[in-house]
C-alpha positions as CSV (number, residue, x, y, z in Angstrom):
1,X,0.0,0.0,0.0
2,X,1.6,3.9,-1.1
3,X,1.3,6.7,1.3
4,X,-1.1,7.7,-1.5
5,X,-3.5,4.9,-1.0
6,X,-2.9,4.9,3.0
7,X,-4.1,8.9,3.6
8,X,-7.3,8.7,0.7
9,X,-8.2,5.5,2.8
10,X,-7.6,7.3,6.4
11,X,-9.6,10.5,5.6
12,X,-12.9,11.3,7.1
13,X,-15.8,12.1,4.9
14,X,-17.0,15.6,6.6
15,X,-19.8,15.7,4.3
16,X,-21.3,12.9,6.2
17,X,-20.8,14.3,9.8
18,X,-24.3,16.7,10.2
19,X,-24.2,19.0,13.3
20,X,-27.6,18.4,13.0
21,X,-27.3,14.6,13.9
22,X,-26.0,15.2,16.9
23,X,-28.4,15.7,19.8
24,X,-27.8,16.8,23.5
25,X,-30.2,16.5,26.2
26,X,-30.6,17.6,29.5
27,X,-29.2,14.7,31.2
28,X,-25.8,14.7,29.7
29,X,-24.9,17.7,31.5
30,X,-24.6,17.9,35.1
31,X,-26.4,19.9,37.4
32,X,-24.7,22.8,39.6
33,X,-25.6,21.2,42.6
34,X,-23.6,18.0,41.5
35,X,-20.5,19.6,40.8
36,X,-20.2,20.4,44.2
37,X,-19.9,16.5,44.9
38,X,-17.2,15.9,42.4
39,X,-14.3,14.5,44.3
40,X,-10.3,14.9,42.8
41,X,-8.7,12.4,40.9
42,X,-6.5,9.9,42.7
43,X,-4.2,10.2,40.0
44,X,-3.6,13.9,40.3
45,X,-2.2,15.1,43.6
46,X,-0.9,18.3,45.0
47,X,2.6,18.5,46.5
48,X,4.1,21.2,47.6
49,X,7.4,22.0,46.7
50,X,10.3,22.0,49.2
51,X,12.4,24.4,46.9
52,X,10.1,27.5,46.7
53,X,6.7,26.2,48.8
54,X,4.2,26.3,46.0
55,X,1.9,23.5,44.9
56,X,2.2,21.6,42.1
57,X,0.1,19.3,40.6
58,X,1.7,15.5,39.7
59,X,5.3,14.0,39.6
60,X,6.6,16.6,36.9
61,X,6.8,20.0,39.3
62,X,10.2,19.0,40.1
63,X,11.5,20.0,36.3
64,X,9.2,22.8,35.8
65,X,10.3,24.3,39.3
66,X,13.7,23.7,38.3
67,X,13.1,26.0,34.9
68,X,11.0,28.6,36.2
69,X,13.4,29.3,39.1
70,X,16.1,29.3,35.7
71,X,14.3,31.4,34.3
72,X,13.5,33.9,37.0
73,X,17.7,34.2,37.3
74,X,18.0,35.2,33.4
75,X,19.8,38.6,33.2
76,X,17.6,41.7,32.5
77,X,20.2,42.9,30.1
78,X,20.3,40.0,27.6
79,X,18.2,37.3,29.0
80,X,21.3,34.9,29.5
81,X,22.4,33.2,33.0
82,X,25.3,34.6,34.1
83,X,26.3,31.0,36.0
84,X,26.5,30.0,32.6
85,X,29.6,31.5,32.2
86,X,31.3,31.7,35.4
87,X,33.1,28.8,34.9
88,X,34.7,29.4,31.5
89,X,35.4,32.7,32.7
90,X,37.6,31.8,35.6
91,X,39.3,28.9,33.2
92,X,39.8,31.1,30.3
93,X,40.3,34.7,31.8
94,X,40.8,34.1,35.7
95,X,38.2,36.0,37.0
96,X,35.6,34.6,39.3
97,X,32.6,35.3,37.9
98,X,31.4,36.5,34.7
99,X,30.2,40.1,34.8
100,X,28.1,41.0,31.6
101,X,28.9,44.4,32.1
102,X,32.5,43.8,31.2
103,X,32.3,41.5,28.8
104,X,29.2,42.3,26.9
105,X,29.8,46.1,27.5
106,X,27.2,46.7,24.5
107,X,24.1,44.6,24.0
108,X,23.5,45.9,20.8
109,X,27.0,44.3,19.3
110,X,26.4,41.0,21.5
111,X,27.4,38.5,18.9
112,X,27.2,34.4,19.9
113,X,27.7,31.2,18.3
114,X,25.1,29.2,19.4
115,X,25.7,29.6,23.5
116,X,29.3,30.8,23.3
117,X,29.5,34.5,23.7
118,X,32.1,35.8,20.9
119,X,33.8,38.6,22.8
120,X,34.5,41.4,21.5
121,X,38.2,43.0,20.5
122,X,37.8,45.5,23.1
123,X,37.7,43.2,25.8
124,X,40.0,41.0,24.7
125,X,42.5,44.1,25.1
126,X,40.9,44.6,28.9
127,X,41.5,41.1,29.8
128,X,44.9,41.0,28.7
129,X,45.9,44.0,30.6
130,X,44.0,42.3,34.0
131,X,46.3,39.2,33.2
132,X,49.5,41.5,32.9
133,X,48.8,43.2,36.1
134,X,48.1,39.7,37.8
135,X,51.6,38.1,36.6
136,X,53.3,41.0,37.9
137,X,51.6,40.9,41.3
138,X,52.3,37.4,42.2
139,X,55.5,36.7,44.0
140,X,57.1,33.6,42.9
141,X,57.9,30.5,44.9
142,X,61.8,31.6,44.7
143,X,61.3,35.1,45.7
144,X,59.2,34.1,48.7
145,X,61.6,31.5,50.4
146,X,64.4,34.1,49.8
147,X,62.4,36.8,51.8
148,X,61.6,33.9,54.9
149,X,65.2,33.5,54.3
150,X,66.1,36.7,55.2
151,X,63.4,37.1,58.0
152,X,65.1,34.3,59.7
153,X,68.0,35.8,60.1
């Protein structure tokens, strides 16, 4: 059988369907004064949730907790997280946390590939000067044993 045959075999004839053979009558619907009797599904239960102490219905609230308090983090500036970035920060430019204001110092020329924020030339230039000034205030291991050297004395 062609996927030709299969979907003129599979569609309804609408022509045959009359709104008017379809009849509703009084005791299909429910009375007001039996919706008050209704009891709650089994099935569905309310938990509340230990991270922000809302209830949420069934076994799912866990991952939609999870995003909505992700979400509620995004930056205002250009909707990114900044923990995103902390850690390739520190690795590649030895700061400790990835401010947006320094390294995306205009949202308009934010470029990205995919999640990786290209950085601009500017900042490049910034970074390399914090890394200068960090080589030249760290003492190194010799220098330091010669000074405890010297204190000894």
């Amino acid at each position: 059988m062609t996927s030709q045959e299969l979907s003129d075999s599979v569609a309804p004839d609408l022509d045959s369907v009359a709104l008017d053979n379809i009849e509703m009558t009084p005791k299909e619907l429910p009375d007001s004064g039996e919706l008050d009797n209704v009891e709650p599904l089994d099935s569905v239960e309310e938990v509340q949730c230990p991270r922000c102490g809302m209830f949420h219905t069934g076994g799912a609230f866990r991952e939609a907790c999870f995003q909505a308090r992700r979400n509620a983090r995004r930056c205002a500036r250009y909707g990114l997280l900044h923990e995103d970035y902390d850690v390739p920060a520190r690795f590649f430019y030895g700061v400790d946390k990835f401010d947006c204001e320094f390294f995306v110092p205009d949202v308009e020329k934010l470029e990205m590939h995919g999640n990786t924020i290209i950085v601009p030339q500017e900042v490049v230039k910034k970074l390399d000067e914090h890394n200068e000034k960090m080589k030249q205030t760290k003492i190194s291991p010799q220098t330091n044993k010669e000074d405890e050297a010297k204190q000894d004395q």
